[in-house]
PQR file with spaces between the fields and no chain letter, atoms N, CA, C, O and H, PARSE charges and radii, in Angstrom:
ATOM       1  N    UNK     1     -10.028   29.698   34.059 -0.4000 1.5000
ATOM       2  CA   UNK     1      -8.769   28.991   34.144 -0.0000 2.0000
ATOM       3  C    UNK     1      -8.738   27.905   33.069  0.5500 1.7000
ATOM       4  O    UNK     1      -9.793   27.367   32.733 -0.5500 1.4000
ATOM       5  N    UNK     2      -7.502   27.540   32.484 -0.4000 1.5000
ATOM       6  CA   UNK     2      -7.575   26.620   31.199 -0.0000 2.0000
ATOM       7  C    UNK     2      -7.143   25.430   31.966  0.5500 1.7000
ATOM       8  O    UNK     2      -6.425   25.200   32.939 -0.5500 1.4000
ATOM       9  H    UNK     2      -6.645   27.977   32.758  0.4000 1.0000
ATOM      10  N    UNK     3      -7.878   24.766   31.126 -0.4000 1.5000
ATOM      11  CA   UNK     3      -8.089   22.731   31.547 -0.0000 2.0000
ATOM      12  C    UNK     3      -6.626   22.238   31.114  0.5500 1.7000
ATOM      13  O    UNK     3      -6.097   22.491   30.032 -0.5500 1.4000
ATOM      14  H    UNK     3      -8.461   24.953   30.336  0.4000 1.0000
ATOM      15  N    UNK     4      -6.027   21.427   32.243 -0.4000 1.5000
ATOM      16  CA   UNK     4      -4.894   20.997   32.394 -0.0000 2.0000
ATOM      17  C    UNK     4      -4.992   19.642   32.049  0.5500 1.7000
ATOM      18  O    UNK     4      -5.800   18.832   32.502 -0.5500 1.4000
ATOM      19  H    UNK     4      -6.457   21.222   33.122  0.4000 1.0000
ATOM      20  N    UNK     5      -4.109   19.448   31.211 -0.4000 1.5000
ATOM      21  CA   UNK     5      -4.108   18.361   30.034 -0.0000 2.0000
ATOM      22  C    UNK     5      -2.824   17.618   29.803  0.5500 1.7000
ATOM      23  O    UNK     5      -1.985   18.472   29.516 -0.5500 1.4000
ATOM      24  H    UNK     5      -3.452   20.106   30.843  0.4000 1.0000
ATOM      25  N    UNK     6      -2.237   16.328   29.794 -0.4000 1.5000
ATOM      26  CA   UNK     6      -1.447   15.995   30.186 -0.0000 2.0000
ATOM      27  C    UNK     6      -0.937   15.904   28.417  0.5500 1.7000
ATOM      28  O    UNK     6      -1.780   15.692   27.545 -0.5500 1.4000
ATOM      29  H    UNK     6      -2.918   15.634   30.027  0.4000 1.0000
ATOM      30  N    UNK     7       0.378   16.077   28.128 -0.4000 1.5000
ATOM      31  CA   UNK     7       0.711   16.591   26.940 -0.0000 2.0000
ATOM      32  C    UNK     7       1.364   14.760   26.006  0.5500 1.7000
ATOM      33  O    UNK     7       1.512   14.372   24.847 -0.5500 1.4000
ATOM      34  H    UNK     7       1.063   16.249   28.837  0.4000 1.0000
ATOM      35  N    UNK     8       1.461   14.460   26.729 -0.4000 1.5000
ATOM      36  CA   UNK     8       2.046   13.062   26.544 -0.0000 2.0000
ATOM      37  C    UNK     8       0.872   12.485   25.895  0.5500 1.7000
ATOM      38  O    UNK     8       1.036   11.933   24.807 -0.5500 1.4000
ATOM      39  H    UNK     8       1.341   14.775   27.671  0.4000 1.0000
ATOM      40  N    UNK     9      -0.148   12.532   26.354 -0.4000 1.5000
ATOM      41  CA   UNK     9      -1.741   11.620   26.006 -0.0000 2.0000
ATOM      42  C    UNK     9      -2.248   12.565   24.498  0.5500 1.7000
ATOM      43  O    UNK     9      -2.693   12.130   23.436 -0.5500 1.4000
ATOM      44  H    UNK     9      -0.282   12.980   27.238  0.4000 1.0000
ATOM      45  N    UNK    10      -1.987   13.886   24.899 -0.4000 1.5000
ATOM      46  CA   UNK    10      -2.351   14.698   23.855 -0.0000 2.0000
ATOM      47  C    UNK    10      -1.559   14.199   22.690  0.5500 1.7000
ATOM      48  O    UNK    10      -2.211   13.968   21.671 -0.5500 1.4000
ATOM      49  H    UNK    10      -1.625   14.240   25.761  0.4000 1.0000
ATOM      50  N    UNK    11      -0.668   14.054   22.668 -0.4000 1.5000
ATOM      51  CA   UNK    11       0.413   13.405   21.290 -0.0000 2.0000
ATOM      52  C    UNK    11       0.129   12.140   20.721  0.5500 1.7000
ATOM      53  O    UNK    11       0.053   11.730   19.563 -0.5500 1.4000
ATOM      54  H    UNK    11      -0.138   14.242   23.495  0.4000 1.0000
ATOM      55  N    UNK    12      -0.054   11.451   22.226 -0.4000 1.5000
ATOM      56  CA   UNK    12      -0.367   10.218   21.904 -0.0000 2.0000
ATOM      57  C    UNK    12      -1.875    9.697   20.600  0.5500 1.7000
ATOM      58  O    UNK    12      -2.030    8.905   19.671 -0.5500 1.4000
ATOM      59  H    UNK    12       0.008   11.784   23.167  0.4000 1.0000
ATOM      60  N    UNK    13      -2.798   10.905   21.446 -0.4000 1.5000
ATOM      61  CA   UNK    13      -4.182   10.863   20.638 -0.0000 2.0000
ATOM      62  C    UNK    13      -3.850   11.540   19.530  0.5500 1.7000
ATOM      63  O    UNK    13      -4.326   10.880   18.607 -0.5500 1.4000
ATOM      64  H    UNK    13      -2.673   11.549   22.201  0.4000 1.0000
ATOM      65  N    UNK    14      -3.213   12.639   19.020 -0.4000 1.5000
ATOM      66  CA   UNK    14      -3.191   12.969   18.085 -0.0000 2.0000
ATOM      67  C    UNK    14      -2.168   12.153   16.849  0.5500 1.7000
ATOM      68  O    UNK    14      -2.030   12.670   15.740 -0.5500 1.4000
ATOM      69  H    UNK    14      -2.826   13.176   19.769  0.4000 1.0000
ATOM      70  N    UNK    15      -1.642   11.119   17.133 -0.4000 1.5000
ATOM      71  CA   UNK    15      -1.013   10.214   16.479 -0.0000 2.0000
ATOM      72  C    UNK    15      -2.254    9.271   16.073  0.5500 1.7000
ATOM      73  O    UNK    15      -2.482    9.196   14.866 -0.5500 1.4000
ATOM      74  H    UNK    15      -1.755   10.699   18.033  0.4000 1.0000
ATOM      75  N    UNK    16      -2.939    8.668   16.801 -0.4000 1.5000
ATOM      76  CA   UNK    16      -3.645    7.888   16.464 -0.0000 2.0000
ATOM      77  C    UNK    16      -4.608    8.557   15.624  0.5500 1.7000
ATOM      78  O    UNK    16      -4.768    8.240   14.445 -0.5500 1.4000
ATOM      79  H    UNK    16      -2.754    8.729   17.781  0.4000 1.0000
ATOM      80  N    UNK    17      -5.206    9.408   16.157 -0.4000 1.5000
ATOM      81  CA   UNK    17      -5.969   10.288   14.810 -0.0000 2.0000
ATOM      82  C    UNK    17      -5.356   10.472   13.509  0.5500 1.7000
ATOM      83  O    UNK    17      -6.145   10.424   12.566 -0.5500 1.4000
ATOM      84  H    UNK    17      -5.076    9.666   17.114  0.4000 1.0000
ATOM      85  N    UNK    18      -3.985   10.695   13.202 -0.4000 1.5000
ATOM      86  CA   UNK    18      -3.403   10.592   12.372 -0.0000 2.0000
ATOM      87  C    UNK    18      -3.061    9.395   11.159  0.5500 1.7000
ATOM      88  O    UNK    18      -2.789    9.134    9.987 -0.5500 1.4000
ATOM      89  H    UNK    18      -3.344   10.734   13.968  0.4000 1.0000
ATOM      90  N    UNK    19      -3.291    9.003   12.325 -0.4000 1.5000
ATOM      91  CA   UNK    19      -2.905    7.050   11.711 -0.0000 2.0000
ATOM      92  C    UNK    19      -3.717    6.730    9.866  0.5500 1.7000
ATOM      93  O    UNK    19      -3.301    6.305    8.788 -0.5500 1.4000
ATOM      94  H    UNK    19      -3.512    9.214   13.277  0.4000 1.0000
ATOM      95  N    UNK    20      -5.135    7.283   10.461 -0.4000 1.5000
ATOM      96  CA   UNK    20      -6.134    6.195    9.323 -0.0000 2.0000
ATOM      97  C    UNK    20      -5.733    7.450    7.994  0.5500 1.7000
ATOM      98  O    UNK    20      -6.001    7.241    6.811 -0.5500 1.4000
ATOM      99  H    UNK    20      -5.473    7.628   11.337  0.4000 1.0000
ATOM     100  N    UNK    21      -5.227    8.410    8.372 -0.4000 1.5000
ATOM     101  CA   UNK    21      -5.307    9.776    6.650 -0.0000 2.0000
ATOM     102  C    UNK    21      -3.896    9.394    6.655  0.5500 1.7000
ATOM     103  O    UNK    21      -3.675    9.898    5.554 -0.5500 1.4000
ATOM     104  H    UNK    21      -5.009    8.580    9.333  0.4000 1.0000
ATOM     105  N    UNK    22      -2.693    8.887    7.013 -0.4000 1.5000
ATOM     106  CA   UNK    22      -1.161    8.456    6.489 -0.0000 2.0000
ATOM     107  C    UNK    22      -1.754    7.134    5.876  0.5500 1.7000
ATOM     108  O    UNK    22      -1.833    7.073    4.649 -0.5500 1.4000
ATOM     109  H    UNK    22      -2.872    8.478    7.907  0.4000 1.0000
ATOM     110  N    UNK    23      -2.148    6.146    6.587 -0.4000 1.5000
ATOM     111  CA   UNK    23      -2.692    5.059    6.095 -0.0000 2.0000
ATOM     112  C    UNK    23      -2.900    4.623    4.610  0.5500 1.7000
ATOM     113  O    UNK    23      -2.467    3.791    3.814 -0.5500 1.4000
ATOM     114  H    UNK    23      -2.084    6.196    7.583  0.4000 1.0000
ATOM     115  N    UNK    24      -4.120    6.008    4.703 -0.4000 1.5000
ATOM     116  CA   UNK    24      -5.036    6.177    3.341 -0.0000 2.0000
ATOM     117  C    UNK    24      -4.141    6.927    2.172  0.5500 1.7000
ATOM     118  O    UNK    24      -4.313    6.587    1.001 -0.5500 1.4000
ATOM     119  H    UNK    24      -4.471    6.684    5.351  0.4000 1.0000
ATOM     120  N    UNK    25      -3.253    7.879    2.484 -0.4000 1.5000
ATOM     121  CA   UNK    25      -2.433    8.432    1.583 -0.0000 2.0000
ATOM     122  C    UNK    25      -1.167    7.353    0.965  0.5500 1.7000
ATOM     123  O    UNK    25      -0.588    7.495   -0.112 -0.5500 1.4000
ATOM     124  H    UNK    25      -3.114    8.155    3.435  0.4000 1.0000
ATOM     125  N    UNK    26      -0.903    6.105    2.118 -0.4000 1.5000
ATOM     126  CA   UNK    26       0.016    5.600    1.959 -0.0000 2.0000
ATOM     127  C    UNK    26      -0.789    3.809    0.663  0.5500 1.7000
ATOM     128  O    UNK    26      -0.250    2.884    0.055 -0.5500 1.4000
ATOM     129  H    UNK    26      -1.373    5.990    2.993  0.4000 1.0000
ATOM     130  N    UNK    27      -2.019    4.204    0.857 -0.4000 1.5000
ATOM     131  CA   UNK    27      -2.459    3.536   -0.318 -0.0000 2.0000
ATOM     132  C    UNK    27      -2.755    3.426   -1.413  0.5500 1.7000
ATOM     133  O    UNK    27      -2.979    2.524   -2.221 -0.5500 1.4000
ATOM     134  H    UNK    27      -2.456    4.955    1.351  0.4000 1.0000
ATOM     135  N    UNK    28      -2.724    5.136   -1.338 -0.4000 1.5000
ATOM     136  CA   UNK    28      -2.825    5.248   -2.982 -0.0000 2.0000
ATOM     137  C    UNK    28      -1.690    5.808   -3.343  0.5500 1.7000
ATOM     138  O    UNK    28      -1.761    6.360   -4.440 -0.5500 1.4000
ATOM     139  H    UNK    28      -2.542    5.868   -0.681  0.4000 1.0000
ATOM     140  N    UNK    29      -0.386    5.882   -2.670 -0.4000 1.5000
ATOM     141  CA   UNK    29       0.637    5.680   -2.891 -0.0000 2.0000
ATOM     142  C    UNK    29       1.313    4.539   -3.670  0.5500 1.7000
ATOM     143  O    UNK    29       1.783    4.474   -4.806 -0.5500 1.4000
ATOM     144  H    UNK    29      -0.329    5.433   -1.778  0.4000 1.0000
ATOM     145  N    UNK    30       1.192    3.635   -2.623 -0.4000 1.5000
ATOM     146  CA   UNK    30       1.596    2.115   -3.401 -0.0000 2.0000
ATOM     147  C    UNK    30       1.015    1.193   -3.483  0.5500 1.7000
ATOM     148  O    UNK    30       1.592    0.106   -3.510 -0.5500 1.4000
ATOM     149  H    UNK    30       0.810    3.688   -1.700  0.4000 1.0000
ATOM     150  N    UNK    31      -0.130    1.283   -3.542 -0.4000 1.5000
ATOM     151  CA   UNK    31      -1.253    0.728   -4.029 -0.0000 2.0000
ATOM     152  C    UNK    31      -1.740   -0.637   -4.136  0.5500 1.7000
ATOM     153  O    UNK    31      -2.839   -0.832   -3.616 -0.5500 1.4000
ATOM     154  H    UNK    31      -0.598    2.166   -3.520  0.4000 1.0000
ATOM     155  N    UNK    32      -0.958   -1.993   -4.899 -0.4000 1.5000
ATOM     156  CA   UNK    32      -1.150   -2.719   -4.889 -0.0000 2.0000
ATOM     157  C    UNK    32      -0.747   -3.824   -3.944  0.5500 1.7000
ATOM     158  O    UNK    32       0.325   -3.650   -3.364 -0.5500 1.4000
ATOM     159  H    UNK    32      -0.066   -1.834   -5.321  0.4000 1.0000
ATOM     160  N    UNK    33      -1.388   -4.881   -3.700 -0.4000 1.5000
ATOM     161  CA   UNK    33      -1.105   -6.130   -2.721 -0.0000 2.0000
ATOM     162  C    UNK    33       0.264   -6.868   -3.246  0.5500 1.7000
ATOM     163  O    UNK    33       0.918   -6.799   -4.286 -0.5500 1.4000
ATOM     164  H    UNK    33      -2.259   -5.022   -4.172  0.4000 1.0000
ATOM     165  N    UNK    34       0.371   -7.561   -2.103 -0.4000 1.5000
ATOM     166  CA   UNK    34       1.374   -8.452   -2.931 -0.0000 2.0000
ATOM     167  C    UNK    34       0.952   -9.717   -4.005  0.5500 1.7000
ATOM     168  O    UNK    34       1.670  -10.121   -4.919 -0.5500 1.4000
ATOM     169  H    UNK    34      -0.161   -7.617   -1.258  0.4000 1.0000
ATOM     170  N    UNK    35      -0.670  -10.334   -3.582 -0.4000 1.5000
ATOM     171  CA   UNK    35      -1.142  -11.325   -4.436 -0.0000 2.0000
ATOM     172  C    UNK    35      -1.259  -10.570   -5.845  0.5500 1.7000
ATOM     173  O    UNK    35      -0.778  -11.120   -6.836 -0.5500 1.4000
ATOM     174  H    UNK    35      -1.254  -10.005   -2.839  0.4000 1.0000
ATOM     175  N    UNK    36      -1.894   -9.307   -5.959 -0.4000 1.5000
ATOM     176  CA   UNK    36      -1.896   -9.044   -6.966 -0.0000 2.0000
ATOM     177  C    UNK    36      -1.147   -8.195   -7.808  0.5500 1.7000
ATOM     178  O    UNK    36      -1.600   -7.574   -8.769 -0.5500 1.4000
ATOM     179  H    UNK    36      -2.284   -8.860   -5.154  0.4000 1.0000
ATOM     180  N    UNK    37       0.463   -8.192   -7.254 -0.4000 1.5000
ATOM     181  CA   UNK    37       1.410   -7.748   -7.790 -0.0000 2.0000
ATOM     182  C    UNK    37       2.122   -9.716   -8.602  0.5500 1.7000
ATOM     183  O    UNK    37       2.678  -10.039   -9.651 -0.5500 1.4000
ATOM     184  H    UNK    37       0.832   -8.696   -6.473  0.4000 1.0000
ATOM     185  N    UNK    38       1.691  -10.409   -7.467 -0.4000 1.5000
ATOM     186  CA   UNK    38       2.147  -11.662   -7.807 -0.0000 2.0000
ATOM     187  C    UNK    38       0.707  -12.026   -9.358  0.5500 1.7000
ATOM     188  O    UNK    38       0.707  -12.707  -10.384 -0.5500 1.4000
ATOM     189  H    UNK    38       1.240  -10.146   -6.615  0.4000 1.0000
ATOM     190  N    UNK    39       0.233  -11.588   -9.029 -0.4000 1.5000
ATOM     191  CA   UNK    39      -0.855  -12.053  -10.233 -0.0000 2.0000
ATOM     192  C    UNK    39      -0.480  -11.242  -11.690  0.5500 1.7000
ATOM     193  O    UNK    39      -0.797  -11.644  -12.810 -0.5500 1.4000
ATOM     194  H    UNK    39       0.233  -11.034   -8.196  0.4000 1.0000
ATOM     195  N    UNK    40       0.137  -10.229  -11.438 -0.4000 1.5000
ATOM     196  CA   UNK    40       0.275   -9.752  -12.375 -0.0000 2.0000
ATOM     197  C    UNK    40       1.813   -9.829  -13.393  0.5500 1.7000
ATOM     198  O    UNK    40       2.166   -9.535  -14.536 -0.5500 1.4000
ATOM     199  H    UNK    40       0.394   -9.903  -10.528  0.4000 1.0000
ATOM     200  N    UNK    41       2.211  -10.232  -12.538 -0.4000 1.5000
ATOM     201  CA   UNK    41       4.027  -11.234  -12.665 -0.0000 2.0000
ATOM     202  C    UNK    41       3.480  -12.325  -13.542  0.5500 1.7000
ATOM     203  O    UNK    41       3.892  -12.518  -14.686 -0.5500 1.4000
ATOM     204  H    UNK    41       1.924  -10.470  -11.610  0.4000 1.0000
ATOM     205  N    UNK    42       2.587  -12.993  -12.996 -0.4000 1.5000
ATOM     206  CA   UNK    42       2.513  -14.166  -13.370 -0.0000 2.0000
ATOM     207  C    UNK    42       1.951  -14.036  -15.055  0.5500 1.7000
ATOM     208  O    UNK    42       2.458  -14.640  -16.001 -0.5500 1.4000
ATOM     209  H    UNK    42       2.252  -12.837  -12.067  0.4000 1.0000
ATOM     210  N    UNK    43       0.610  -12.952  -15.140 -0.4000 1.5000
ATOM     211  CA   UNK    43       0.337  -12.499  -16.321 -0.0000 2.0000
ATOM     212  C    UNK    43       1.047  -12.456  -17.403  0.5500 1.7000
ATOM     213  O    UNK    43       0.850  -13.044  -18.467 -0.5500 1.4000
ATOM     214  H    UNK    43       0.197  -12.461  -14.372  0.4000 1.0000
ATOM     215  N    UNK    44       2.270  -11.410  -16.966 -0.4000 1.5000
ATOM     216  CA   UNK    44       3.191  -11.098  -17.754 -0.0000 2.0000
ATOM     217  C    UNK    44       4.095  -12.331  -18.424  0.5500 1.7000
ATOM     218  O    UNK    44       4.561  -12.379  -19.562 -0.5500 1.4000
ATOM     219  H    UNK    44       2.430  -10.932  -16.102  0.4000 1.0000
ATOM     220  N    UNK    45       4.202  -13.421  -17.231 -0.4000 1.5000
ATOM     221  CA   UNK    45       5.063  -14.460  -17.789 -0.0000 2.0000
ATOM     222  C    UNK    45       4.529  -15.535  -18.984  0.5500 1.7000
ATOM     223  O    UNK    45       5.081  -16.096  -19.930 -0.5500 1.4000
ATOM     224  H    UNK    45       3.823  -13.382  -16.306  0.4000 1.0000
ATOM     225  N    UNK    46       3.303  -15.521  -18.489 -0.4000 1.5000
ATOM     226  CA   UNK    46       2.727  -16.347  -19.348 -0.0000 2.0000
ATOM     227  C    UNK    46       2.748  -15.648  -21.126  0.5500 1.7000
ATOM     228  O    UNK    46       3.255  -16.197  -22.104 -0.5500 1.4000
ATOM     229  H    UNK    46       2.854  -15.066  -17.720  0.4000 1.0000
ATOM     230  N    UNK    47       2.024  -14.303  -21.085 -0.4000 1.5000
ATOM     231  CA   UNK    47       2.053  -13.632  -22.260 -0.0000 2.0000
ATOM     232  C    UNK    47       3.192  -13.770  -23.101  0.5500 1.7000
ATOM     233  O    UNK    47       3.097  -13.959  -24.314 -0.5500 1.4000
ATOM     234  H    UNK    47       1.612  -13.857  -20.290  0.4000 1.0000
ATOM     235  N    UNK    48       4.884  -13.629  -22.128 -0.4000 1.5000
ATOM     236  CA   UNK    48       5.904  -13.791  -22.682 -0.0000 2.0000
ATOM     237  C    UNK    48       6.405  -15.342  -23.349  0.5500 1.7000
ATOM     238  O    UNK    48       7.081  -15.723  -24.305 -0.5500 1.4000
ATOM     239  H    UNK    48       4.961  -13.476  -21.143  0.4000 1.0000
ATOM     240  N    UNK    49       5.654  -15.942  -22.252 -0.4000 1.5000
ATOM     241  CA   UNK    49       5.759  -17.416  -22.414 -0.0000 2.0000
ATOM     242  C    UNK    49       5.098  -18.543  -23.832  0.5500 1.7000
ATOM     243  O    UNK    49       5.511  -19.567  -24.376 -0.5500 1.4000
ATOM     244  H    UNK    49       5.105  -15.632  -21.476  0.4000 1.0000
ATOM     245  N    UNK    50       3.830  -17.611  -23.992 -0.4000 1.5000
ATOM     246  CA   UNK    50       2.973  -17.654  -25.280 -0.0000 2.0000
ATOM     247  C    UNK    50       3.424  -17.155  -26.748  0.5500 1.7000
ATOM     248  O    UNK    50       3.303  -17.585  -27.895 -0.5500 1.4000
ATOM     249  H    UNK    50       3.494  -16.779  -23.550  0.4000 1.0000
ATOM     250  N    UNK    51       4.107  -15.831  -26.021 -0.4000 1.5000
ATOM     251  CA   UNK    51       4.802  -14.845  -27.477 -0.0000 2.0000
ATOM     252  C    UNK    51       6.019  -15.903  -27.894  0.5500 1.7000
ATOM     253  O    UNK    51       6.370  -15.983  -29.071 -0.5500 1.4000
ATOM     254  H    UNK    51       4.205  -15.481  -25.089  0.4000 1.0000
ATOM     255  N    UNK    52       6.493  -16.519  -27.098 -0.4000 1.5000
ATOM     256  CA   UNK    52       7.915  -17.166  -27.091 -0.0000 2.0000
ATOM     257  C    UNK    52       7.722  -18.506  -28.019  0.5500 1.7000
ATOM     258  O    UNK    52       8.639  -18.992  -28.681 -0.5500 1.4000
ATOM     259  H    UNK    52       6.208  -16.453  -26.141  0.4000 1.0000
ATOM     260  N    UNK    53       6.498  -18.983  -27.970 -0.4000 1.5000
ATOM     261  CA   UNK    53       6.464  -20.481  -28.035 -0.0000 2.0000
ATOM     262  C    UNK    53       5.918  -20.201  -29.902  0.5500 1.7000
ATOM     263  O    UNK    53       6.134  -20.884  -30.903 -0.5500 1.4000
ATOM     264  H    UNK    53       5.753  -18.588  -27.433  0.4000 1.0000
ATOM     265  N    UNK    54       5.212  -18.987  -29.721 -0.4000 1.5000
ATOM     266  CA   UNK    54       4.756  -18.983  -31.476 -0.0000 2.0000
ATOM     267  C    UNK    54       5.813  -18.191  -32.166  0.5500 1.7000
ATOM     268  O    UNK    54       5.738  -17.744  -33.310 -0.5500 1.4000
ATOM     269  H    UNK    54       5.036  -18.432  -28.908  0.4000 1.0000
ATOM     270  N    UNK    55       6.697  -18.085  -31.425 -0.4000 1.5000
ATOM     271  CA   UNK    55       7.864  -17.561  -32.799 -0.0000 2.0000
ATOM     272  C    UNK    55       8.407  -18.269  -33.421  0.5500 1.7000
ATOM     273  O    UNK    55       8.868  -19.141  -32.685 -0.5500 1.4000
ATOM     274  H    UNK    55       6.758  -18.448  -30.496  0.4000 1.0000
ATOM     275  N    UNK    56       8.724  -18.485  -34.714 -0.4000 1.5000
ATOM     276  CA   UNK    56       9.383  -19.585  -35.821 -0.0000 2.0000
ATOM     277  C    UNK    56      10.827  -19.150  -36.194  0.5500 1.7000
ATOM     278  O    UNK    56      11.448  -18.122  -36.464 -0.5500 1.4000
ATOM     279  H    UNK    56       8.349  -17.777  -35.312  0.4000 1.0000
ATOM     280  N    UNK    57      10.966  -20.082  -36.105 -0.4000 1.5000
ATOM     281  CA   UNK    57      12.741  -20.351  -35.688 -0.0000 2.0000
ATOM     282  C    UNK    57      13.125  -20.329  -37.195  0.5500 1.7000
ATOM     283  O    UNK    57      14.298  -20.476  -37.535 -0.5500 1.4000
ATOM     284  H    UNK    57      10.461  -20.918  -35.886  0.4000 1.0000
């Protein structure tokens, strides 16, 4: 006779199993943090900020 299994819990667990491989796909998706999306803003400004200041008028 087959083991009676409540289908609600079954979904439930198989979501959570699911969780950490969406997770992981969803990181190398979009990858970066926000500090170092902010770090890299900031990079950019300065570089522009540097290029800006040695141009001769």
């Amino acid at each position: 006779m087959a083991e009676i299994i409540n289908l609600n819990k079954a979904r439930k667990a198989k979501a959570r199993a699911d969780k950490p491989i969406r997770a992981q796909e969803n990181r190398a998706r979009f990858g970066r943090t926000r500090s170092e999306k902010a770090a890299e803003a900031a990079e950019r400004a300065r570089i522009a900020r540097t290029l800006d200041d040695s141009k001769r008028d």
